[in-house]
PDB file of N, CA, C and O in Angstrom:
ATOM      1  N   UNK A   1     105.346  96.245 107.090  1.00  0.00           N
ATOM      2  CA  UNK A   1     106.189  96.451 105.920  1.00  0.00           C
ATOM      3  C   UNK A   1     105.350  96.174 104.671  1.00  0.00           C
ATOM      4  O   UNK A   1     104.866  95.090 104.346  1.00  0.00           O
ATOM      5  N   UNK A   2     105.252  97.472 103.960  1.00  0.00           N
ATOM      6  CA  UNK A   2     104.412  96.840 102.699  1.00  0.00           C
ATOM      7  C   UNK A   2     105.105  96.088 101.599  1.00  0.00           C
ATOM      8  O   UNK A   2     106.223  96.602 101.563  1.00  0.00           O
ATOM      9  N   UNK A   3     105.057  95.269 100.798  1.00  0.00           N
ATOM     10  CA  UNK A   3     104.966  94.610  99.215  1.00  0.00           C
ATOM     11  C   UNK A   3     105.783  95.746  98.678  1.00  0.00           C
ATOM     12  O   UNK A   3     106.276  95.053  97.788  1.00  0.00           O
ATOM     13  N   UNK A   4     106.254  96.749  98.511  1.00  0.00           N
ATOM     14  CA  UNK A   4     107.069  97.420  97.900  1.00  0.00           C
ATOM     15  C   UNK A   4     108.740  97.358  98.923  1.00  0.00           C
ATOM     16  O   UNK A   4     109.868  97.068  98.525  1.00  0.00           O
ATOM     17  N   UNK A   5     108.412  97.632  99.876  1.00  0.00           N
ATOM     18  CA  UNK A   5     109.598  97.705 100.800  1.00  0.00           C
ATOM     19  C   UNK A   5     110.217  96.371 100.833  1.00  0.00           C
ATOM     20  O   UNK A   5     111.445  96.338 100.765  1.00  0.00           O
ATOM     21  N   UNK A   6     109.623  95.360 100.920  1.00  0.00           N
ATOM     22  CA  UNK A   6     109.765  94.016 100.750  1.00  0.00           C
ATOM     23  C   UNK A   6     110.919  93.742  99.594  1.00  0.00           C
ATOM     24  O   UNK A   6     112.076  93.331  99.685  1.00  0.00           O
ATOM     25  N   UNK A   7     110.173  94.115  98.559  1.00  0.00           N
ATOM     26  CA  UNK A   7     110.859  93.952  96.862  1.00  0.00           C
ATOM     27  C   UNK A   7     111.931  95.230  96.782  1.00  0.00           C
ATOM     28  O   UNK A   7     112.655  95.222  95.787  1.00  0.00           O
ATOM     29  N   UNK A   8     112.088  96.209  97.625  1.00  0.00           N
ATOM     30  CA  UNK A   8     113.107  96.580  97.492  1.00  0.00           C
ATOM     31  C   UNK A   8     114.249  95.747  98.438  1.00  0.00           C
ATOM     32  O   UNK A   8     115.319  95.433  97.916  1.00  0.00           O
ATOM     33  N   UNK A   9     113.972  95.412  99.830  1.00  0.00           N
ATOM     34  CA  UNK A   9     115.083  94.378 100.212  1.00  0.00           C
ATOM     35  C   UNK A   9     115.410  93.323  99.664  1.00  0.00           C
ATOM     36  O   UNK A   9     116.504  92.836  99.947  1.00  0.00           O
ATOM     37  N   UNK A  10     114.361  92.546  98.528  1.00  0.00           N
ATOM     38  CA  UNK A  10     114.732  91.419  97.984  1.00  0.00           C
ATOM     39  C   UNK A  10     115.777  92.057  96.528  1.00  0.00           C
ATOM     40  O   UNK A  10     116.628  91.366  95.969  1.00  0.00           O
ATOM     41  N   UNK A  11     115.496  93.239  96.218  1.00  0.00           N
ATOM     42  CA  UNK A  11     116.374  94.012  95.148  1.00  0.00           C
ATOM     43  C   UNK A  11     117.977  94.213  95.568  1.00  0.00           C
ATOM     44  O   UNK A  11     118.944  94.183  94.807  1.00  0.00           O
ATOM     45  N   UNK A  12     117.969  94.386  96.727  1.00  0.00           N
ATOM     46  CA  UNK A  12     119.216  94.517  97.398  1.00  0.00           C
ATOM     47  C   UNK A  12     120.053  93.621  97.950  1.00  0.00           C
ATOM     48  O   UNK A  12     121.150  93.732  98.497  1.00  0.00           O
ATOM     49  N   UNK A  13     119.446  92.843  97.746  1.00  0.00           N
ATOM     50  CA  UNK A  13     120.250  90.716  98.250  1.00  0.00           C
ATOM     51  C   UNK A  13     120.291  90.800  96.480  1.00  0.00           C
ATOM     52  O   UNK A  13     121.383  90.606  95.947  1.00  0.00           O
ATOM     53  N   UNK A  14     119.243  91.052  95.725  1.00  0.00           N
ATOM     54  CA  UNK A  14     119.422  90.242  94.238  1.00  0.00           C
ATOM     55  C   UNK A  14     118.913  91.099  93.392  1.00  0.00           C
ATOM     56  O   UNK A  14     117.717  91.387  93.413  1.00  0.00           O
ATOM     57  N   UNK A  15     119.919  91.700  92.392  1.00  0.00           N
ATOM     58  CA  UNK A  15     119.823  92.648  91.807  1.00  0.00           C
ATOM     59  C   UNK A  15     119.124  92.163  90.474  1.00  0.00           C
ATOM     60  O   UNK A  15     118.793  93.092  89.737  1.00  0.00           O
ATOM     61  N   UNK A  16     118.923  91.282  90.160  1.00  0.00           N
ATOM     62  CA  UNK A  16     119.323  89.897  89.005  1.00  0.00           C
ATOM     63  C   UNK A  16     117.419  90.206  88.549  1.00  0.00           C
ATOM     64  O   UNK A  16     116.557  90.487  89.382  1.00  0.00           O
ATOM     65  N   UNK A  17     117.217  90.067  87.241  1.00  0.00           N
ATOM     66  CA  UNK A  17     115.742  89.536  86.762  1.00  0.00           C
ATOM     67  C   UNK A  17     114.464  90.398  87.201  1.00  0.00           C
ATOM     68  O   UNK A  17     113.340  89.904  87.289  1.00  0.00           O
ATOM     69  N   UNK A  18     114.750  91.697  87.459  1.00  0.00           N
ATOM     70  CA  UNK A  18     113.557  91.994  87.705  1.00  0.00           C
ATOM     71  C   UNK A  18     113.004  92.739  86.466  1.00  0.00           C
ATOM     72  O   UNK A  18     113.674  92.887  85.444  1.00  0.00           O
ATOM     73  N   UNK A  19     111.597  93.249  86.635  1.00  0.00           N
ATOM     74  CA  UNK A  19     110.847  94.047  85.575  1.00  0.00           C
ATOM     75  C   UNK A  19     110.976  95.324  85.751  1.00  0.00           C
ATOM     76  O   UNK A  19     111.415  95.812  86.792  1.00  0.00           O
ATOM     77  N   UNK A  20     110.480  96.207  84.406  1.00  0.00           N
ATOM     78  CA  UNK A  20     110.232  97.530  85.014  1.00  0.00           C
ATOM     79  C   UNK A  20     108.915  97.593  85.934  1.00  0.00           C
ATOM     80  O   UNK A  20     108.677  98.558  86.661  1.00  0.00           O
ATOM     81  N   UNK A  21     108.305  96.764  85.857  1.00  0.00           N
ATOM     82  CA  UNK A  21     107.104  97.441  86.956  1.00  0.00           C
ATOM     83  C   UNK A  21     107.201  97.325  87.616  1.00  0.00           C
ATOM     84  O   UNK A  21     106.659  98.220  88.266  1.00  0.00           O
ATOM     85  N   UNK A  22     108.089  95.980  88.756  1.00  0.00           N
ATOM     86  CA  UNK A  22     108.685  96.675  89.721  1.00  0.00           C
ATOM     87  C   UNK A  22     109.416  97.290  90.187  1.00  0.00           C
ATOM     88  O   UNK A  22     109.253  97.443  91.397  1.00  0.00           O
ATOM     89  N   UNK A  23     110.573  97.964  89.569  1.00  0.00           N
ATOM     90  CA  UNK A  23     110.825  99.319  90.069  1.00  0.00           C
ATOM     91  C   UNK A  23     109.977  99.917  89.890  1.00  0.00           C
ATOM     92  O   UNK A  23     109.605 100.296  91.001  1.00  0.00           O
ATOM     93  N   UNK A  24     109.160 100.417  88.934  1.00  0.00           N
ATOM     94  CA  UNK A  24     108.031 101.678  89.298  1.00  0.00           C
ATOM     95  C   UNK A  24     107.457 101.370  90.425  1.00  0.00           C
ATOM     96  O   UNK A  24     107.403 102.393  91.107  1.00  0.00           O
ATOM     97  N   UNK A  25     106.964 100.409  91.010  1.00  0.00           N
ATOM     98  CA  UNK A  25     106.145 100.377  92.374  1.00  0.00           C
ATOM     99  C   UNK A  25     107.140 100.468  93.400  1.00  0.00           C
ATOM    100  O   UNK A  25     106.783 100.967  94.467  1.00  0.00           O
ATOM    101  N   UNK A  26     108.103 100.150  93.296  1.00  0.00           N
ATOM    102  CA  UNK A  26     109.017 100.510  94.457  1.00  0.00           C
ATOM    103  C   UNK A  26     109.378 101.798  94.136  1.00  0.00           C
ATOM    104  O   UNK A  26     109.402 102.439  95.186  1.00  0.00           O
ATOM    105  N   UNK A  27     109.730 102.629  93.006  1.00  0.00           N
ATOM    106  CA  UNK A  27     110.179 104.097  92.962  1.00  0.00           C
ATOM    107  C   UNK A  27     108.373 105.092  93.901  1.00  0.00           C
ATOM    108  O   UNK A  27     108.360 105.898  94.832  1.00  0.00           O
ATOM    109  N   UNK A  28     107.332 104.582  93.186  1.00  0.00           N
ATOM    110  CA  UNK A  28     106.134 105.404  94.042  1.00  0.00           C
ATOM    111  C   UNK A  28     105.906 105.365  95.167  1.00  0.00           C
ATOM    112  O   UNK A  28     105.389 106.306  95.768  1.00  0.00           O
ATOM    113  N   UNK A  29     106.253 104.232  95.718  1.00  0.00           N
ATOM    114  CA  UNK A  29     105.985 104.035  97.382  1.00  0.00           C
ATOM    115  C   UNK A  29     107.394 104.653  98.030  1.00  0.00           C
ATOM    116  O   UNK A  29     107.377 105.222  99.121  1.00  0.00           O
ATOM    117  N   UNK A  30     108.567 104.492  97.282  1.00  0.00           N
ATOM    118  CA  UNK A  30     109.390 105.616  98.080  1.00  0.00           C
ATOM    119  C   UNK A  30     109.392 107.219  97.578  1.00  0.00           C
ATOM    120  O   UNK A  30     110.326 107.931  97.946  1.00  0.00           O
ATOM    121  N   UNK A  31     108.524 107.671  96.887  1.00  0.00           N
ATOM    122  CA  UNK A  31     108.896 109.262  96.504  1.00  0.00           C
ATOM    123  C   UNK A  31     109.096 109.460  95.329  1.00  0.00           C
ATOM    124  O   UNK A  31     109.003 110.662  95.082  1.00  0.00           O
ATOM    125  N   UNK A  32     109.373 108.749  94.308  1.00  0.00           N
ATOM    126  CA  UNK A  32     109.923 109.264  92.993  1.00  0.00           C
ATOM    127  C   UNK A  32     109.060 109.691  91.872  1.00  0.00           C
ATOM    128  O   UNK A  32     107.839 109.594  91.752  1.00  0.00           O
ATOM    129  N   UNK A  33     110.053 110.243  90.983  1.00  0.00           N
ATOM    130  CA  UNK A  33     108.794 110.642  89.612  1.00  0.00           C
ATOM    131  C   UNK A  33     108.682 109.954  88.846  1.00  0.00           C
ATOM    132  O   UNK A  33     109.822 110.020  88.386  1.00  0.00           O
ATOM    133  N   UNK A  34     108.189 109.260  88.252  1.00  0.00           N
ATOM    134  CA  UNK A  34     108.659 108.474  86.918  1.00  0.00           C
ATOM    135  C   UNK A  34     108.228 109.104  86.322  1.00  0.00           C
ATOM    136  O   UNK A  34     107.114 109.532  86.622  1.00  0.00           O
ATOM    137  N   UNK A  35     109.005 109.600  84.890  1.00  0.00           N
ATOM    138  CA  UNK A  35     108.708 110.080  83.279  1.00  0.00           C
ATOM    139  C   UNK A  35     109.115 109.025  82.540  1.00  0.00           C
ATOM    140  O   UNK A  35     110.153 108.366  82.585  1.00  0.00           O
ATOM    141  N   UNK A  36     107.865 108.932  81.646  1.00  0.00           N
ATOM    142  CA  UNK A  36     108.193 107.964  80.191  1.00  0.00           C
ATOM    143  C   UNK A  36     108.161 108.786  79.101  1.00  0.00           C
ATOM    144  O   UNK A  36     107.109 109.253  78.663  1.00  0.00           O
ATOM    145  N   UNK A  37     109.200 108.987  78.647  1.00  0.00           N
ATOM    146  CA  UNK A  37     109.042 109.762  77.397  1.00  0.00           C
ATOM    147  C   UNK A  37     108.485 108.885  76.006  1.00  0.00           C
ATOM    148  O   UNK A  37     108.015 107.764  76.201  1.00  0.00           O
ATOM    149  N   UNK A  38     108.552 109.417  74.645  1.00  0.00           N
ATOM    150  CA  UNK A  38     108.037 108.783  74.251  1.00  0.00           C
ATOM    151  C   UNK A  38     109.054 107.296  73.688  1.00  0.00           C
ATOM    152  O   UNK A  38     108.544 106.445  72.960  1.00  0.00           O
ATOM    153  N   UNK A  39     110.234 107.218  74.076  1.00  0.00           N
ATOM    154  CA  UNK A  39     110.939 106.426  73.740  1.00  0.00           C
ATOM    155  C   UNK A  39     111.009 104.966  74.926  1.00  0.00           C
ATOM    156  O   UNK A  39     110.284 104.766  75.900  1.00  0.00           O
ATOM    157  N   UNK A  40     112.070 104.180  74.435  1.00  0.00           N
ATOM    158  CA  UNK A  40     112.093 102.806  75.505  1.00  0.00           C
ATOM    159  C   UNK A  40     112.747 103.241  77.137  1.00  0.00           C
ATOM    160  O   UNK A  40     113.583 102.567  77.739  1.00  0.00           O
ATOM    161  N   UNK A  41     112.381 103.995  77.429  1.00  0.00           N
ATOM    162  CA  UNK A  41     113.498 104.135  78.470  1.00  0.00           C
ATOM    163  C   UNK A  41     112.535 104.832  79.673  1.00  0.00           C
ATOM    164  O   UNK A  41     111.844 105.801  79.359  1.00  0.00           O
ATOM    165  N   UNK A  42     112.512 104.416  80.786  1.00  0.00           N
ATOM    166  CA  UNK A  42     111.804 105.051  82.033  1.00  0.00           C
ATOM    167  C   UNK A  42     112.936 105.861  82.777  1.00  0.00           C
ATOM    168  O   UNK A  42     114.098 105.455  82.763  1.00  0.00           O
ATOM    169  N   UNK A  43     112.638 106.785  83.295  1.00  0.00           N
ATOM    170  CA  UNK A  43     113.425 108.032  83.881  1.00  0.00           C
ATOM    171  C   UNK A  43     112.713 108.298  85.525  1.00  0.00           C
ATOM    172  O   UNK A  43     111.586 108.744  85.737  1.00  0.00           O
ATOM    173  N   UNK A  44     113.469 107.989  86.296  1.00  0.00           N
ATOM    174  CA  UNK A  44     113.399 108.149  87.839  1.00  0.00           C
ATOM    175  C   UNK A  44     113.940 109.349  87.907  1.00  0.00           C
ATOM    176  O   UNK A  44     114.869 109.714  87.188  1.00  0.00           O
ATOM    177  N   UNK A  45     113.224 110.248  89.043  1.00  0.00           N
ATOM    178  CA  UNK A  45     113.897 111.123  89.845  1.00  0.00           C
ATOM    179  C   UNK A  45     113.734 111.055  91.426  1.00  0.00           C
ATOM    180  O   UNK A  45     113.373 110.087  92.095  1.00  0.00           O
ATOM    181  N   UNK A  46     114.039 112.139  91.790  1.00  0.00           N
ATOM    182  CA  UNK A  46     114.115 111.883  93.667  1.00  0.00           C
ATOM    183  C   UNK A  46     114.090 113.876  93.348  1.00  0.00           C
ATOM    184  O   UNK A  46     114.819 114.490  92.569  1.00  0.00           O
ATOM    185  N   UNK A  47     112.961 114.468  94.291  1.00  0.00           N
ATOM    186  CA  UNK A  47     112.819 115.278  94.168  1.00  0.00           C
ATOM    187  C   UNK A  47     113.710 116.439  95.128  1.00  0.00           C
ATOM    188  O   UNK A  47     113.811 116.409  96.355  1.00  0.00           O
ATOM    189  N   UNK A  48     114.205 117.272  94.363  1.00  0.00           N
ATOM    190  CA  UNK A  48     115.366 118.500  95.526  1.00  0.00           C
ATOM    191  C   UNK A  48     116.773 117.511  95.092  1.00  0.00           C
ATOM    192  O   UNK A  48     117.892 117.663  95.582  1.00  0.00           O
ATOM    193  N   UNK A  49     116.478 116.704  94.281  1.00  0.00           N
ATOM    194  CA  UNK A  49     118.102 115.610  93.920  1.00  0.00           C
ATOM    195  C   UNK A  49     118.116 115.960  92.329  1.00  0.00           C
ATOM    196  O   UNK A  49     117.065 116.056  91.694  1.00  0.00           O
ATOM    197  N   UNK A  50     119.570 116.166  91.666  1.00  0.00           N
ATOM    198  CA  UNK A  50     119.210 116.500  90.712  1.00  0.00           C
ATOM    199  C   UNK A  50     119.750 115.004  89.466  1.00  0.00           C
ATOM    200  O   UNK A  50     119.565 114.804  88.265  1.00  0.00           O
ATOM    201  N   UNK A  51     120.476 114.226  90.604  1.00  0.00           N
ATOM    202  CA  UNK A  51     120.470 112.981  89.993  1.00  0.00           C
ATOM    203  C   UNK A  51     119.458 112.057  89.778  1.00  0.00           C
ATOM    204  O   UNK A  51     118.608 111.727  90.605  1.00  0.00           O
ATOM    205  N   UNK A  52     119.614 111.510  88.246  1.00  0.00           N
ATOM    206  CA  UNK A  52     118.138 110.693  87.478  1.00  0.00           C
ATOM    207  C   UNK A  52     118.556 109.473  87.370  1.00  0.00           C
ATOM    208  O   UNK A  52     119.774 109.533  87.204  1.00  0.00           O
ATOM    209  N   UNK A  53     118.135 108.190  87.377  1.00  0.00           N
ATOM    210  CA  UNK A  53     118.403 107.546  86.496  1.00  0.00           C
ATOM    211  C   UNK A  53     117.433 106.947  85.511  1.00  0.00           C
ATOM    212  O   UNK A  53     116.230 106.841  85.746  1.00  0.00           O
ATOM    213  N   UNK A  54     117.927 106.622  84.569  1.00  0.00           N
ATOM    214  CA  UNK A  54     117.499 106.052  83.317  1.00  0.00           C
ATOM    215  C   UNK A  54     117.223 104.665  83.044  1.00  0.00           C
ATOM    216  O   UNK A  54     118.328 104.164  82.835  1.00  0.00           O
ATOM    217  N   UNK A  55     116.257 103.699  82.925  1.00  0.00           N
ATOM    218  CA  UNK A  55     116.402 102.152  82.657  1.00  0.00           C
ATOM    219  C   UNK A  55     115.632 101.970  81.557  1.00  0.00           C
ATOM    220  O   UNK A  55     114.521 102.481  81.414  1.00  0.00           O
ATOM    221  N   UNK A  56     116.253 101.159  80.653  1.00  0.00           N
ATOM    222  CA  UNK A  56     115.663 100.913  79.557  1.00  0.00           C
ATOM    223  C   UNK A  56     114.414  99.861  79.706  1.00  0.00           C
ATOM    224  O   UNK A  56     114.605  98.782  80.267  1.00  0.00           O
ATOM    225  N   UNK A  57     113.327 100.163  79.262  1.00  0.00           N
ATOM    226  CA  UNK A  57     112.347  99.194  79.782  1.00  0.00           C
ATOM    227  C   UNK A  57     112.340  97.674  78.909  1.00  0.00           C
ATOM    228  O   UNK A  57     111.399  97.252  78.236  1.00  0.00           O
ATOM    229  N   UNK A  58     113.095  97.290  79.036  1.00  0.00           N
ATOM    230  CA  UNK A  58     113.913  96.315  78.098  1.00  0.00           C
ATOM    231  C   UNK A  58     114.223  94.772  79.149  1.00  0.00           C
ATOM    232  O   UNK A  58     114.899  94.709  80.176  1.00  0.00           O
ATOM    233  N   UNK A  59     113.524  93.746  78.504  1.00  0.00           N
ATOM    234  CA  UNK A  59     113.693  92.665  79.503  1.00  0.00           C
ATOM    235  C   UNK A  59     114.787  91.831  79.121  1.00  0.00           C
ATOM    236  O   UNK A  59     115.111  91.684  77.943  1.00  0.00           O
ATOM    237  N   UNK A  60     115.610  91.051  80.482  1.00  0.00           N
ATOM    238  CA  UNK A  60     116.135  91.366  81.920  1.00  0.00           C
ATOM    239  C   UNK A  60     116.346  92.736  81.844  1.00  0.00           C
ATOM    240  O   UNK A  60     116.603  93.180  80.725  1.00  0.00           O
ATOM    241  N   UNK A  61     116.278  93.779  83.111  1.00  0.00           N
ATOM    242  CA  UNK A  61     117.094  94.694  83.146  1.00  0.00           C
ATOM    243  C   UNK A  61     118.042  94.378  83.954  1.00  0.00           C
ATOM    244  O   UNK A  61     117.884  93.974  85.106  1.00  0.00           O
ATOM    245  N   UNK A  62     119.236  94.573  83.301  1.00  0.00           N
ATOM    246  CA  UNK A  62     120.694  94.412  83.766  1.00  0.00           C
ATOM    247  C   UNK A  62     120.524  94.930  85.246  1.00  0.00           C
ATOM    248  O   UNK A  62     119.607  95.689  85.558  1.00  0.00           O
ATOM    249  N   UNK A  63     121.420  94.492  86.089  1.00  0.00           N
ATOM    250  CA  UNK A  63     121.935  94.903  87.481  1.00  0.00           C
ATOM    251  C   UNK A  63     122.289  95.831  87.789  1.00  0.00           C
ATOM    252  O   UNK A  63     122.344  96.035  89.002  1.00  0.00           O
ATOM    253  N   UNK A  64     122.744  96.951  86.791  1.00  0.00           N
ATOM    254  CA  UNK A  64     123.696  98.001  87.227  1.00  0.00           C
ATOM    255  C   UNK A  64     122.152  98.782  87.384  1.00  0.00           C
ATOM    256  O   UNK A  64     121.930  99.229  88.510  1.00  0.00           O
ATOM    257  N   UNK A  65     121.468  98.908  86.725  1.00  0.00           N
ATOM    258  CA  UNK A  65     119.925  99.849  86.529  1.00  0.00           C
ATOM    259  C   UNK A  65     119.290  99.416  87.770  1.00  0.00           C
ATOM    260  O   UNK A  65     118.441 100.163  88.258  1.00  0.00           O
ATOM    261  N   UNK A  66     119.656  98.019  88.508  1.00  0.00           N
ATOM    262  CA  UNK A  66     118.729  97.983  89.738  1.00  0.00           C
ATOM    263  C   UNK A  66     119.410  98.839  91.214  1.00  0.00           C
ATOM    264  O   UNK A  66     118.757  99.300  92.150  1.00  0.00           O
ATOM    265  N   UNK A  67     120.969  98.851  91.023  1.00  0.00           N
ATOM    266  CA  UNK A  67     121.674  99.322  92.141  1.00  0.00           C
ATOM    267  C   UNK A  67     121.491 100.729  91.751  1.00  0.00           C
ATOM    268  O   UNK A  67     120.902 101.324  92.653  1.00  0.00           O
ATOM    269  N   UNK A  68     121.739 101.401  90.865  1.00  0.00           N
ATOM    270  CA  UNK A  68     121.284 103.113  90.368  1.00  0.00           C
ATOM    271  C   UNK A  68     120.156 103.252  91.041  1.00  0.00           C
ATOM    272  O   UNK A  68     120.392 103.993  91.995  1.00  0.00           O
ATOM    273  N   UNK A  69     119.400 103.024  91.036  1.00  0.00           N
ATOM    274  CA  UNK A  69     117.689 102.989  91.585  1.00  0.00           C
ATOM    275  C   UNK A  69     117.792 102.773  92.740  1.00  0.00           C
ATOM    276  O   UNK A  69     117.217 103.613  93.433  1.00  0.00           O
ATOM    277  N   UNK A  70     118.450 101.736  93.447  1.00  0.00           N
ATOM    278  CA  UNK A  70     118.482 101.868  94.857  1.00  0.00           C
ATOM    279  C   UNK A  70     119.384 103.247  95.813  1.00  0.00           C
ATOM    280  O   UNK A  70     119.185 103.926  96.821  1.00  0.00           O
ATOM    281  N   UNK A  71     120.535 103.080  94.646  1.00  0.00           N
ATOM    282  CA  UNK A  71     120.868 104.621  95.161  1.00  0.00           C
ATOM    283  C   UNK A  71     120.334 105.773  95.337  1.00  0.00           C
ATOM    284  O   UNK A  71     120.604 106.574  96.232  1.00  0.00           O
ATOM    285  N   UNK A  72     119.577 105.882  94.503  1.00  0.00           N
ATOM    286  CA  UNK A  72     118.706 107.010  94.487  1.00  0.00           C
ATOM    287  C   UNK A  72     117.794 107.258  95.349  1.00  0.00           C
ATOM    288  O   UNK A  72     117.659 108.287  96.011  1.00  0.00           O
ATOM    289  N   UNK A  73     116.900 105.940  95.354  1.00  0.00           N
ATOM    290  CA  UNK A  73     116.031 106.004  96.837  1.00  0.00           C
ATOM    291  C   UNK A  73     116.866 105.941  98.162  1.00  0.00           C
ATOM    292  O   UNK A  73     116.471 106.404  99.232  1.00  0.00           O
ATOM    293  N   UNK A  74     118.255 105.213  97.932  1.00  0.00           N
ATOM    294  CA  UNK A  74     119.125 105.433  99.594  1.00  0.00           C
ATOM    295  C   UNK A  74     119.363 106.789  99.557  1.00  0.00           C
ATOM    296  O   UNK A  74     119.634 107.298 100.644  1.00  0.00           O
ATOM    297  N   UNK A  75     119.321 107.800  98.201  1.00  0.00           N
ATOM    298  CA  UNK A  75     119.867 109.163  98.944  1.00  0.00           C
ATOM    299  C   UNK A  75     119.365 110.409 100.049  1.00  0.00           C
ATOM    300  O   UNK A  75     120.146 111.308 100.361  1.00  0.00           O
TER     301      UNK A  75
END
């Protein structure tokens, strides 16, 4: 089990305090795109899915931005 898969099960017991960089390392090791536009906000996709989500790269990121993200990789 690598260091990404890991921090996504510890994401899923505890949605609470994480960074954006780790979701980006957990969005690359499962498949995703990340776009940074030029504003505060990182943009996930899941490719052939046409649902995105959006997290503001803004510290804590709230909980609801960590379960969106897991949805996306559960889809």
């Amino acid at each position: 089990m690598s260091k990404a898969d890991k921090t996504l099960d510890k994401m899923r017991i505890n949605p609470r305090d994480w960074r954006i960089d780790d979701l980006e390392s957990v969005a690359k090791r499962h498949g995703l795109t990340i776009r940074k536009p030029a504003g505060s906000h990182v943009i996930f996709q899941k490719t052939g899915c046409q649902l995105e989500v959006s997290v503001p790269a803004h510290k804590p990121i709230k909980p609801v931005y960590v379960r969106r993200l897991i949805e996306l990789i559960d889809l």
